[in-house]
N, CA, C and O atoms as CSV, one atom per row, in Angstrom:
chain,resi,resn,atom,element,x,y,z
A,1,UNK,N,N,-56.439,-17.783,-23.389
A,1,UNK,CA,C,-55.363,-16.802,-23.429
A,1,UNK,C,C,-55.895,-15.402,-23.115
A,1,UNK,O,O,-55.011,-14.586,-22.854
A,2,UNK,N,N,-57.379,-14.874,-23.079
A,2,UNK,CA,C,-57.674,-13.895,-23.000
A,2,UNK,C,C,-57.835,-13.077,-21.400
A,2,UNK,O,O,-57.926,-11.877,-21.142
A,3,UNK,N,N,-57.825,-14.109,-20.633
A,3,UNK,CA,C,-57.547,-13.756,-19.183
A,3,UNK,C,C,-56.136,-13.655,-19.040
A,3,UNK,O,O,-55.683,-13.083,-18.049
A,4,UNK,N,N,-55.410,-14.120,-19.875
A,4,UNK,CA,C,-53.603,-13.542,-19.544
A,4,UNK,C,C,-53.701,-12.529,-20.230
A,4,UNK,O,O,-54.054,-11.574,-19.537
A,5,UNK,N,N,-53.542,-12.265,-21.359
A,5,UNK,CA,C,-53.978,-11.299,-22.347
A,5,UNK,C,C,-54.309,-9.899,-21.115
A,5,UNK,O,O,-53.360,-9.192,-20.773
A,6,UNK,N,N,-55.789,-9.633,-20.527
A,6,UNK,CA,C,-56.123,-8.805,-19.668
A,6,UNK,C,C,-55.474,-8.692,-18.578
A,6,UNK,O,O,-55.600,-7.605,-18.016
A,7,UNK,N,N,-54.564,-9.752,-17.899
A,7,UNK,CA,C,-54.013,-9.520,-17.052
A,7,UNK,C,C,-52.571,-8.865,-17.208
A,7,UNK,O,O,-52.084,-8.217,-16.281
A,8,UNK,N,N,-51.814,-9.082,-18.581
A,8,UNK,CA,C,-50.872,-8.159,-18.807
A,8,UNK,C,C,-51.616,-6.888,-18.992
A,8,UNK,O,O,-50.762,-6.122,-18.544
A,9,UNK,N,N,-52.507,-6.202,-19.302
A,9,UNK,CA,C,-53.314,-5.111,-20.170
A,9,UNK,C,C,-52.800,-4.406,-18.603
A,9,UNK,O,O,-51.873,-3.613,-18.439
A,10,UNK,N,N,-53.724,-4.978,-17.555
A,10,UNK,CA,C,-53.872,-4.255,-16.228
A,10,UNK,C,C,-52.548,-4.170,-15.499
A,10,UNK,O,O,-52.083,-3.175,-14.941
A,11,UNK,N,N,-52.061,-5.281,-15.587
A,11,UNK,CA,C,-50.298,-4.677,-15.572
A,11,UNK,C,C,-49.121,-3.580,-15.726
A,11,UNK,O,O,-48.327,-3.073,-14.934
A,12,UNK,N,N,-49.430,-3.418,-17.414
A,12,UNK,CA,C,-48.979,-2.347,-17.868
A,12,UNK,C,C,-49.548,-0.810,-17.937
A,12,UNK,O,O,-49.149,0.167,-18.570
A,13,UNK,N,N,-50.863,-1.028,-16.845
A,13,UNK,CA,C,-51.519,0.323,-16.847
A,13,UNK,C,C,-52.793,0.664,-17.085
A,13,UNK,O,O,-53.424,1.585,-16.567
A,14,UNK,N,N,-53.322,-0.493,-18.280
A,14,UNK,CA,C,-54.589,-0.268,-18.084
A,14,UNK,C,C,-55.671,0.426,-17.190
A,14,UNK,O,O,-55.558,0.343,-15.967
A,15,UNK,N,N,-56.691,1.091,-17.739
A,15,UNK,CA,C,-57.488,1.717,-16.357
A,15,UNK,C,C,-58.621,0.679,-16.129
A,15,UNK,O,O,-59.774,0.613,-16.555
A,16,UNK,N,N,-57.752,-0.247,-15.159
A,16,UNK,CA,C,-59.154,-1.274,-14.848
A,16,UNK,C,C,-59.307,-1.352,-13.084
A,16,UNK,O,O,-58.300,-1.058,-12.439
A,17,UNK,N,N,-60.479,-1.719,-12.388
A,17,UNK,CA,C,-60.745,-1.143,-11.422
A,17,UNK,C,C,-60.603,-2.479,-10.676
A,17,UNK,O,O,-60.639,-2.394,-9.448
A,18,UNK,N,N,-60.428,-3.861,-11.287
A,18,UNK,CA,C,-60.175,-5.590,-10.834
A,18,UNK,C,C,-60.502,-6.109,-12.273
A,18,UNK,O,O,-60.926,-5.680,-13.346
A,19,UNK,N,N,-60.069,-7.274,-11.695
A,19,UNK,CA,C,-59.991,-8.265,-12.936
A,19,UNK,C,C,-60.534,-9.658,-12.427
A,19,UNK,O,O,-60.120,-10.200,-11.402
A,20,UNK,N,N,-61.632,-10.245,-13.366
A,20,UNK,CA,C,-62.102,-11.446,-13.215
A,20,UNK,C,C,-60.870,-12.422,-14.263
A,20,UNK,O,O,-60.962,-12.166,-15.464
A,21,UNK,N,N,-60.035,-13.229,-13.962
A,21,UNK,CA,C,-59.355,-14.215,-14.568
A,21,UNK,C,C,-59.961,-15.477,-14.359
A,21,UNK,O,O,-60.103,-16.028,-13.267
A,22,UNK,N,N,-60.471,-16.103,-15.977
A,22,UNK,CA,C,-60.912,-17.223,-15.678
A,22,UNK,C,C,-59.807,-18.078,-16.570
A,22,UNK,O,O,-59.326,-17.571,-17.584
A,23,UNK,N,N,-59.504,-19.159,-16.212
A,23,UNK,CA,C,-58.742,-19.928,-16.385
A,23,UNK,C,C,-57.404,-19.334,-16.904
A,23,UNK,O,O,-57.240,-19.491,-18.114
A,24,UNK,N,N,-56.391,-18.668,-16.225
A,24,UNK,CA,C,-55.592,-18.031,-16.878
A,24,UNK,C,C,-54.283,-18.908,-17.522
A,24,UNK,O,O,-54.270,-20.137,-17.448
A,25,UNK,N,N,-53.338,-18.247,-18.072
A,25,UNK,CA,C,-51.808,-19.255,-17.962
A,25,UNK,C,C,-51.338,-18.219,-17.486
A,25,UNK,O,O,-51.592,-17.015,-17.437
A,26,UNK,N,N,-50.281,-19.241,-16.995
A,26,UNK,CA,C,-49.253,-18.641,-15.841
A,26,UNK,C,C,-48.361,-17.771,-16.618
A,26,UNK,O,O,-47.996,-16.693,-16.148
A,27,UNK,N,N,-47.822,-18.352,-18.295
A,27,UNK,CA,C,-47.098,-17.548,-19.134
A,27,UNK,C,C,-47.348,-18.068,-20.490
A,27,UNK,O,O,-47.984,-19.081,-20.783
A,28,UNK,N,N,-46.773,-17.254,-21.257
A,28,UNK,CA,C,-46.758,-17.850,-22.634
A,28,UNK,C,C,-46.650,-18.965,-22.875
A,28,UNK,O,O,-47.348,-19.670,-23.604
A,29,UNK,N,N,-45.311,-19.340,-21.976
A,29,UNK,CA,C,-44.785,-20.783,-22.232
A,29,UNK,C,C,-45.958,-22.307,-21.575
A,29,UNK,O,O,-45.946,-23.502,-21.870
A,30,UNK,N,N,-46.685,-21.646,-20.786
A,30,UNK,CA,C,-47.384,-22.388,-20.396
A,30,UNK,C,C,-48.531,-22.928,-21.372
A,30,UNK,O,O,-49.089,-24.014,-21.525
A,31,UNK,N,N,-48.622,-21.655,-21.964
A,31,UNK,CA,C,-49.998,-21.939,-23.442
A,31,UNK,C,C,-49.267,-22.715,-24.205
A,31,UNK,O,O,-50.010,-23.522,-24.763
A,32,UNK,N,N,-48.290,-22.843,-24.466
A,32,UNK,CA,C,-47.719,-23.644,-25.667
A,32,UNK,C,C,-47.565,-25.109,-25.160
A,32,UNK,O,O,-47.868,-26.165,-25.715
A,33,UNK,N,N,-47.109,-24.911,-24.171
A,33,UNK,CA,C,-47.272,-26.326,-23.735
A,33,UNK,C,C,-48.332,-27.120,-23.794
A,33,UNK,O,O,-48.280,-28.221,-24.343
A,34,UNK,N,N,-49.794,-26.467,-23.032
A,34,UNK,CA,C,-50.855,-27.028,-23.379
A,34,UNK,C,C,-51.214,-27.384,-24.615
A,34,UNK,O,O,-51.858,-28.428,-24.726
A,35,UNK,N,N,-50.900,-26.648,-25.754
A,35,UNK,CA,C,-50.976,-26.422,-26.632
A,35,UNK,C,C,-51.105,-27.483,-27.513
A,35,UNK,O,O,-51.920,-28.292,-27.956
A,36,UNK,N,N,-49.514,-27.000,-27.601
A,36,UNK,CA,C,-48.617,-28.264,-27.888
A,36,UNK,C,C,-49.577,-30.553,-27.240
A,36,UNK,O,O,-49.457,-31.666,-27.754
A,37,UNK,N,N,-50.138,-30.175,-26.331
A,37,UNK,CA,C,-50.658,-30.893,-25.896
A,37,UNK,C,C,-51.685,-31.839,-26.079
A,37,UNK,O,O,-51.771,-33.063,-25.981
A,38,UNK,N,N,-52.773,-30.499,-26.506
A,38,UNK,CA,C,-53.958,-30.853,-27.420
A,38,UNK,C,C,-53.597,-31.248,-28.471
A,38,UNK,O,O,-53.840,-32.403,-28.821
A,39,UNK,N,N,-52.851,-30.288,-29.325
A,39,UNK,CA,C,-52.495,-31.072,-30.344
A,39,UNK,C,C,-52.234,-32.298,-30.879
A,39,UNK,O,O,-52.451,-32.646,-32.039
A,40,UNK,N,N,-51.622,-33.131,-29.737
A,40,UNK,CA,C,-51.667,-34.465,-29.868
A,40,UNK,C,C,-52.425,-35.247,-29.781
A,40,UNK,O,O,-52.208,-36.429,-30.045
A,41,UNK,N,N,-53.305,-34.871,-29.461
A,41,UNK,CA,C,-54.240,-35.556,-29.327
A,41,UNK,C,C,-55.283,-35.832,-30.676
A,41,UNK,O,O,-55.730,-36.832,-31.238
A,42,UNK,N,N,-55.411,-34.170,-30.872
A,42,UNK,CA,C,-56.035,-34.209,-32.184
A,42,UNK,C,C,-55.481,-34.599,-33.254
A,42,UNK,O,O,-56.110,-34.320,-34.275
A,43,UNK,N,N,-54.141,-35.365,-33.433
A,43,UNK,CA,C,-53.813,-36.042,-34.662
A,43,UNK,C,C,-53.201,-35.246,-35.411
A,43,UNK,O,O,-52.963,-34.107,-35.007
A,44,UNK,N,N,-52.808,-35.663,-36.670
A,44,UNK,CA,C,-52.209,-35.157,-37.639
A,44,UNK,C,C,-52.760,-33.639,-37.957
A,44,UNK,O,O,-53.946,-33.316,-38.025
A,45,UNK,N,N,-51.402,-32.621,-38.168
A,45,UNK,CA,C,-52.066,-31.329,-38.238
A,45,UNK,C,C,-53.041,-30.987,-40.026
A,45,UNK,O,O,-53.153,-31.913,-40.829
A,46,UNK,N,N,-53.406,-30.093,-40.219
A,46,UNK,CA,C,-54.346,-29.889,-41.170
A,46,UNK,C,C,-53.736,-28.265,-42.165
A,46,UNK,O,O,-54.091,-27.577,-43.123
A,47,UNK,N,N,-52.620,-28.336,-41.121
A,47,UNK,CA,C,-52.287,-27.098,-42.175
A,47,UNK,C,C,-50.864,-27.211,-43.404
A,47,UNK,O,O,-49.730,-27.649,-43.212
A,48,UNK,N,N,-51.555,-26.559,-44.821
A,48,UNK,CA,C,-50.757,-26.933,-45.846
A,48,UNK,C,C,-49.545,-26.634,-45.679
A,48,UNK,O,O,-49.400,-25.421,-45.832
A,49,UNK,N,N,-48.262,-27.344,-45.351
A,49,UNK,CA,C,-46.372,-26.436,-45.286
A,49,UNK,C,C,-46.253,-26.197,-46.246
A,49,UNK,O,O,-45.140,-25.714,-46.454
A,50,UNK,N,N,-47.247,-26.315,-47.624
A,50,UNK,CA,C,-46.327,-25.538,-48.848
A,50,UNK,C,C,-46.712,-24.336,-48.901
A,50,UNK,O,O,-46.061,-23.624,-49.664
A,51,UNK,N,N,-47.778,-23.736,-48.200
A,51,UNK,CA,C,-48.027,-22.077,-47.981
A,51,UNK,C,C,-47.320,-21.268,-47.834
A,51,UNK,O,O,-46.508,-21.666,-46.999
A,52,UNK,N,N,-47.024,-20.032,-48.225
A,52,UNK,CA,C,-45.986,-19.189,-47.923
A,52,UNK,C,C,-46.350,-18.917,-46.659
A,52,UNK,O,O,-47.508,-19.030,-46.255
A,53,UNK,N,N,-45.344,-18.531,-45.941
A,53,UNK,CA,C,-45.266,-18.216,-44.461
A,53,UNK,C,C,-46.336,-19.284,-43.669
A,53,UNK,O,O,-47.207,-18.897,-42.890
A,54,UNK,N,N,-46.098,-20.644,-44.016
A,54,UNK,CA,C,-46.490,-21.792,-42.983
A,54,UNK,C,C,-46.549,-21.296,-41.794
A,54,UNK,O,O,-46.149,-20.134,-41.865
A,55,UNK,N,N,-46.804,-21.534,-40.865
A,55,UNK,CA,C,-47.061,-21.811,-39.969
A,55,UNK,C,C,-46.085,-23.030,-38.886
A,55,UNK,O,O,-45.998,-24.258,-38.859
A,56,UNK,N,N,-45.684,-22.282,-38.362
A,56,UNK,CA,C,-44.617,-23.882,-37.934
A,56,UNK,C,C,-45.905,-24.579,-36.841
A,56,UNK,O,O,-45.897,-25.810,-36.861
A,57,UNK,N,N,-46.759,-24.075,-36.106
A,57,UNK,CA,C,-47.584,-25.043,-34.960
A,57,UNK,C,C,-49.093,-24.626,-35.152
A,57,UNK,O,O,-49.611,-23.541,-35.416
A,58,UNK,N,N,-49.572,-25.789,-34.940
A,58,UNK,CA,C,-51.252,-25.593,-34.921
A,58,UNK,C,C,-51.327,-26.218,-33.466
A,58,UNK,O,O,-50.632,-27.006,-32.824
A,59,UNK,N,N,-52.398,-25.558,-33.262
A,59,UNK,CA,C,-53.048,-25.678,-32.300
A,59,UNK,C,C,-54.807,-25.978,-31.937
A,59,UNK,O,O,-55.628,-25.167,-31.510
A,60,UNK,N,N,-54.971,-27.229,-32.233
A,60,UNK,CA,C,-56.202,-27.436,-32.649
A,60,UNK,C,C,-56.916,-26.385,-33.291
A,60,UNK,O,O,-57.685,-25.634,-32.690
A,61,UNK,N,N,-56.629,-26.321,-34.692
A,61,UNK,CA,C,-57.099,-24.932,-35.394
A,61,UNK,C,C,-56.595,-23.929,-35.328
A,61,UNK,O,O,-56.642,-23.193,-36.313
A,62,UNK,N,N,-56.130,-23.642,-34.513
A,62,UNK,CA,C,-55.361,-22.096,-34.297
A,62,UNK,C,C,-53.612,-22.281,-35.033
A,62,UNK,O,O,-52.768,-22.978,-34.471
A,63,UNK,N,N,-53.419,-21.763,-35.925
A,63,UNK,CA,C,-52.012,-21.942,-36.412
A,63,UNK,C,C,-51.240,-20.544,-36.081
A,63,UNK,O,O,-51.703,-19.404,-36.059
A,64,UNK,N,N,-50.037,-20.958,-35.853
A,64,UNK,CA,C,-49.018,-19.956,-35.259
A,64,UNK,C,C,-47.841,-19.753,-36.054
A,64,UNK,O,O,-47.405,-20.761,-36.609
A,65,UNK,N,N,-47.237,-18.684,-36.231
A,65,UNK,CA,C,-46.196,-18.685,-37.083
A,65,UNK,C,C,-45.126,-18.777,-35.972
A,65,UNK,O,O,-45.408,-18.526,-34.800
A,66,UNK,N,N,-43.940,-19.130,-36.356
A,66,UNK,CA,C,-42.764,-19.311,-35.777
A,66,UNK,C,C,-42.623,-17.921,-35.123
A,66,UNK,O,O,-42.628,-18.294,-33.949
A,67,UNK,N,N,-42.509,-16.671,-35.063
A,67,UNK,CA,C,-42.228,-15.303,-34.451
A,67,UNK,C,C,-43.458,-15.039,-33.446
A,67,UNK,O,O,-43.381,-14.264,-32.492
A,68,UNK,N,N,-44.782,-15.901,-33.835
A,68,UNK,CA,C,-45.603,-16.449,-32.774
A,68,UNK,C,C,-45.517,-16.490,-31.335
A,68,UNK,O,O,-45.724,-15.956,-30.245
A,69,UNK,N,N,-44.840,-17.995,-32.391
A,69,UNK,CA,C,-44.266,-19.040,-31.120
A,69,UNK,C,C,-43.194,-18.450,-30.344
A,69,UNK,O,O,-43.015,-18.626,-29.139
A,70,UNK,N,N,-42.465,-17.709,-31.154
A,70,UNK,CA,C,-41.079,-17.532,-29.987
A,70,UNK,C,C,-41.528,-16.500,-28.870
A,70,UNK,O,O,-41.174,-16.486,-27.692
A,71,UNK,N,N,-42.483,-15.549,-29.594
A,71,UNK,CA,C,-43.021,-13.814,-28.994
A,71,UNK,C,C,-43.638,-15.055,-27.511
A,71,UNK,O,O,-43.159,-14.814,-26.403
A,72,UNK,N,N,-44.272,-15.819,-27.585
A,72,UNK,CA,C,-45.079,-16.500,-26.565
A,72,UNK,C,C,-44.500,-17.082,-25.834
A,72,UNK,O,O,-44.961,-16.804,-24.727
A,73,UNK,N,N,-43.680,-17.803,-25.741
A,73,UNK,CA,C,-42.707,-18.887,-25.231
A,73,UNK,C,C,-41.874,-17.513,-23.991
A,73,UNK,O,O,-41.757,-17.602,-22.768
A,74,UNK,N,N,-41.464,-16.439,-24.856
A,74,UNK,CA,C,-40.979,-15.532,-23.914
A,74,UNK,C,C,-42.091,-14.452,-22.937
A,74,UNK,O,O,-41.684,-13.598,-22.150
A,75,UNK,N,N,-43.292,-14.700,-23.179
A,75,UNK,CA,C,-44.314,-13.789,-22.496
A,75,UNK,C,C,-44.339,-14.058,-20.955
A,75,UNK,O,O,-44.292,-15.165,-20.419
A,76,UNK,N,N,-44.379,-13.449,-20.649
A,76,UNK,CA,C,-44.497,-13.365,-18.934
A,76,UNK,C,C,-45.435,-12.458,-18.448
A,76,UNK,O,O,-44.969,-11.627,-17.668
A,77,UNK,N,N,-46.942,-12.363,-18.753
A,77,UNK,CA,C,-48.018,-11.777,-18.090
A,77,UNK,C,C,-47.823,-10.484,-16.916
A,77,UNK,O,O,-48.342,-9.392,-16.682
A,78,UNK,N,N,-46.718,-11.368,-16.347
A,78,UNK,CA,C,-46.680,-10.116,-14.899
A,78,UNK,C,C,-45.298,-9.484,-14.741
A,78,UNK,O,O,-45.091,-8.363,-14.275
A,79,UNK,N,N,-44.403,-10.319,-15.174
A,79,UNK,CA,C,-43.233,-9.468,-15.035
A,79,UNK,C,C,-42.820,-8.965,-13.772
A,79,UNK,O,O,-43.504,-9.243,-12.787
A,80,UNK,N,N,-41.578,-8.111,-13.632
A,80,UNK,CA,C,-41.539,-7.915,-12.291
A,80,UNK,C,C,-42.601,-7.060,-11.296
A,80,UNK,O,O,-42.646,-6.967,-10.069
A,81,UNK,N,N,-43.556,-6.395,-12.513
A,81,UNK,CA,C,-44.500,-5.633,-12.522
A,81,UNK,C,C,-45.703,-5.777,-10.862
A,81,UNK,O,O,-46.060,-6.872,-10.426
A,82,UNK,N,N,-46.115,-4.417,-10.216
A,82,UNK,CA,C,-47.345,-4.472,-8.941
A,82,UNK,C,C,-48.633,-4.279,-9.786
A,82,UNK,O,O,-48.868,-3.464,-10.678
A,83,UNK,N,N,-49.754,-5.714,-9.002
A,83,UNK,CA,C,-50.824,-5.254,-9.272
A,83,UNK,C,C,-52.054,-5.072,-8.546
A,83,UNK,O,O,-52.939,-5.906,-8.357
A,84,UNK,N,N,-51.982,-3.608,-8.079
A,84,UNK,CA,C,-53.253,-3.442,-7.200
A,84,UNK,C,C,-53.979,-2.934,-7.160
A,84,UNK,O,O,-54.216,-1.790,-6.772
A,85,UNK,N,N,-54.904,-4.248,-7.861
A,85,UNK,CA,C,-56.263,-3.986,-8.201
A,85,UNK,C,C,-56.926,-5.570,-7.361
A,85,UNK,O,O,-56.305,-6.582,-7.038
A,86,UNK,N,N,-58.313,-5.252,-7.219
A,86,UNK,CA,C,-58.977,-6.626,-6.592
A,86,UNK,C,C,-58.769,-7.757,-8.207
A,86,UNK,O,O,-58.835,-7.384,-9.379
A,87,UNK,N,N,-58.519,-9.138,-7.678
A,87,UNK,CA,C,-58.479,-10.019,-8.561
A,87,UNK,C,C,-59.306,-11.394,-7.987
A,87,UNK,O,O,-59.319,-11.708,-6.797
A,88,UNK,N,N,-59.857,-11.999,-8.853
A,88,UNK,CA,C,-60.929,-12.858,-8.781
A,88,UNK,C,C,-60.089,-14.218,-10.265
A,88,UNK,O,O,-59.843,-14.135,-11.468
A,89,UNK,N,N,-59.938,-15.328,-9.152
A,89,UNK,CA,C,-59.452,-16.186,-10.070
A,89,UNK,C,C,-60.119,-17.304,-10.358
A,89,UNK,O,O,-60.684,-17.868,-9.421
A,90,UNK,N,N,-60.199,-17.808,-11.537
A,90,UNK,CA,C,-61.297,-19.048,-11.180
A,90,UNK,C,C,-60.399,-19.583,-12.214
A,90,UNK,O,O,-60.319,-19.215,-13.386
A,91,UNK,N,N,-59.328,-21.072,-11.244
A,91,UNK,CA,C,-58.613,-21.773,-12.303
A,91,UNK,C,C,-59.560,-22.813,-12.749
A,91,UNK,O,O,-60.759,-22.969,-12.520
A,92,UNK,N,N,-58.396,-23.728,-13.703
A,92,UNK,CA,C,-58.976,-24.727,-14.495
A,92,UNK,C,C,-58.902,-25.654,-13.655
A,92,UNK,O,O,-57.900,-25.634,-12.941
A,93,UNK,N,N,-59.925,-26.791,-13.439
A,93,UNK,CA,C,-59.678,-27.855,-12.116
A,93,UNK,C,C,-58.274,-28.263,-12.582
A,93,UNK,O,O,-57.444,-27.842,-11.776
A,94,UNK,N,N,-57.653,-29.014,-13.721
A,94,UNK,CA,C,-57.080,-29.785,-14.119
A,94,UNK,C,C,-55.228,-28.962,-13.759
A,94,UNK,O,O,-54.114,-29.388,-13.455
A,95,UNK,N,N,-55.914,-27.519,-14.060
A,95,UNK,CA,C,-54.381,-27.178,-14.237
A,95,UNK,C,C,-53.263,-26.791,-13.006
A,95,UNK,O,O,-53.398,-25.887,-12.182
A,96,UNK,N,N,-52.003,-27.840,-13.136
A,96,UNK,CA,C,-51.615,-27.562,-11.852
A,96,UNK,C,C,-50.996,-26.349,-11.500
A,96,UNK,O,O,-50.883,-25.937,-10.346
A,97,UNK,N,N,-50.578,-25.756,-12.575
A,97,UNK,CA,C,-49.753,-24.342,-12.151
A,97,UNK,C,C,-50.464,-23.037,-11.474
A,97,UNK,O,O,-50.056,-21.933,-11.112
A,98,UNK,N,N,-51.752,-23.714,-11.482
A,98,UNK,CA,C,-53.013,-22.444,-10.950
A,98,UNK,C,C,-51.937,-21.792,-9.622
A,98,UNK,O,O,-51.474,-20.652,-9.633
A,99,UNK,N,N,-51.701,-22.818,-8.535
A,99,UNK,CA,C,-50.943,-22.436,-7.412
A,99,UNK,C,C,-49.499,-21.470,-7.400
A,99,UNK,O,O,-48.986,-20.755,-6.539
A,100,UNK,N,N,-49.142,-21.821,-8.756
A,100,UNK,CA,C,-47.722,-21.057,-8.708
A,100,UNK,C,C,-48.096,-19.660,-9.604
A,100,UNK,O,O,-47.282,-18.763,-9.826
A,101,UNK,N,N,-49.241,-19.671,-9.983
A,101,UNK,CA,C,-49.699,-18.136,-10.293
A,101,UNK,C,C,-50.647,-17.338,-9.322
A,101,UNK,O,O,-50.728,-16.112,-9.249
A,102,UNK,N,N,-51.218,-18.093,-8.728
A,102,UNK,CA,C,-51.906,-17.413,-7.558
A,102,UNK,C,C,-50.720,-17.131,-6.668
A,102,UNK,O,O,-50.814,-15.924,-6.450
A,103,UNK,N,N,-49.505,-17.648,-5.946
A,103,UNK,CA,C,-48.363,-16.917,-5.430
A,103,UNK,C,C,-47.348,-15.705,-6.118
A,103,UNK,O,O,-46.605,-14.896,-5.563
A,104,UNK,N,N,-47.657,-15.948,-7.611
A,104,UNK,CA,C,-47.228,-14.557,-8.331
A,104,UNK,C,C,-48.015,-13.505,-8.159
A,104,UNK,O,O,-47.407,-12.601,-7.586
A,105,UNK,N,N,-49.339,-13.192,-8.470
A,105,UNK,CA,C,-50.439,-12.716,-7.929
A,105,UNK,C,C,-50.607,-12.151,-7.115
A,105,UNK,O,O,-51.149,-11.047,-7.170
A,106,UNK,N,N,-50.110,-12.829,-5.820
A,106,UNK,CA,C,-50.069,-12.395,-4.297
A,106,UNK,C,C,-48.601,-11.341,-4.172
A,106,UNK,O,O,-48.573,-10.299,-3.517
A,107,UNK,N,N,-47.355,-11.952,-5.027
A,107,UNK,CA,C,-46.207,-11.613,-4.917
A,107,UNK,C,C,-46.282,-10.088,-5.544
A,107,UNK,O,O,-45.553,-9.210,-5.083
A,108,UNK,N,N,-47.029,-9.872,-6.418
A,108,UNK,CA,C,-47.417,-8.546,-7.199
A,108,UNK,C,C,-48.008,-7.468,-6.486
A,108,UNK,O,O,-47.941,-6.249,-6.642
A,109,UNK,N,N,-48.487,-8.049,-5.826
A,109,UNK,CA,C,-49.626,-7.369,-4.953
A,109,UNK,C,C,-50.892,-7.173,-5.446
A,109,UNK,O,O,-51.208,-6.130,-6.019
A,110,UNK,N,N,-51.552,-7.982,-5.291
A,110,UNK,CA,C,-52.989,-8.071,-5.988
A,110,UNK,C,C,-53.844,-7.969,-5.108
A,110,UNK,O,O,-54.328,-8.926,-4.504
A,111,UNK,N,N,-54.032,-7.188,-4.994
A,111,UNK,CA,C,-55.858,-6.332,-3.557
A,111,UNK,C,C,-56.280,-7.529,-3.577
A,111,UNK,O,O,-56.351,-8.148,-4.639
A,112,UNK,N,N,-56.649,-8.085,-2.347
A,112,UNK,CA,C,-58.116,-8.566,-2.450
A,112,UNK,C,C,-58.168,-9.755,-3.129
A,112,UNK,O,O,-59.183,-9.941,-3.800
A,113,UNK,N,N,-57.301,-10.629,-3.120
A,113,UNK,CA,C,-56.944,-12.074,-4.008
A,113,UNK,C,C,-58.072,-13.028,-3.556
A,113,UNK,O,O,-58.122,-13.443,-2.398
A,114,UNK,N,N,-59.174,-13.439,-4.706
A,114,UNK,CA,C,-59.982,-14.155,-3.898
A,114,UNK,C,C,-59.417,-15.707,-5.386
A,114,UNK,O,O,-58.693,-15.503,-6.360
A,115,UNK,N,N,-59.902,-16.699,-5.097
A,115,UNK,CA,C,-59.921,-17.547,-5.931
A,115,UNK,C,C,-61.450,-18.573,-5.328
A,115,UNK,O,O,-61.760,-18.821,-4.163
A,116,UNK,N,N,-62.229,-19.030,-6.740
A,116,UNK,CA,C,-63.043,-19.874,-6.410
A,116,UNK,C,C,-62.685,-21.171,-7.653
A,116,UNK,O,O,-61.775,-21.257,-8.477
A,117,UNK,N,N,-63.713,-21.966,-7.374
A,117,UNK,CA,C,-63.709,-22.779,-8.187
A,117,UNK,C,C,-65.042,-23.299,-9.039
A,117,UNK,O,O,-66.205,-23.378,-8.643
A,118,UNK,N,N,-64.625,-23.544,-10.012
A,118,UNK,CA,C,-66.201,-23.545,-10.962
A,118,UNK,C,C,-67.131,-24.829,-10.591
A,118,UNK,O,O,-66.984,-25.918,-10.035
A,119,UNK,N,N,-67.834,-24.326,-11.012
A,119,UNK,CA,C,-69.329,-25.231,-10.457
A,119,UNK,C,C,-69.406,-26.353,-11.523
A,119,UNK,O,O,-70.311,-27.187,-11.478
């Protein structure tokens, strides 16, 4: 999340001169999904619901409160927002939406759009 994270930062103004994005999400909703994903995998969750202010989702360890979840589900990294600055993308092999954020990217205006792939 921390390459979306920086890529809204530089969005909204940040003074950054390019941005290395490594494995980014395309949006909030995209993290949750994954999320949501792992989770299943890892089995039964581990966090107590009789806690005050539970947590409605874990995320392999990471627990989220419901105002979380919703703040994320609605995040959109780029918005209708220009970004031109040089950008350097290095998606996840696996993830398919890499393509429909590298055309947001481009659609933003992002200097200098290079993408590689990890070794």
């Amino acid at each position: 999340l921390g390459a979306t994270l920086a890529l809204t930062a530089a969005v909204e103004g940040s003074a950054v001169d390019g941005l290395v994005l490594w494995a980014p999400f395309a949006s909030g909703r995209a993290f949750l999904r994954e999320g949501r994903a792992f989770s299943r995998l890892m089995g039964p969750s581990i966090v107590d619901d009789d806690m005050p202010d539970a947590p409605i989702e874990q995320f392999g360890g990471l627990a989220l409160t419901s105002e979380t979840v919703r703040e994320l589900d609605e995040f959109d990294p780029l918005g209708p927002a220009r970004l031109p600055v040089p950008v350097l993308l290095i998606p996840r092999e696996e993830a398919a939406s890499d393509a429909a954020l590298r055309k947001r990217l481009e659609a933003a205006g992002a200097a200098h759009l290079e993408q590689v792939r990890p070794a």
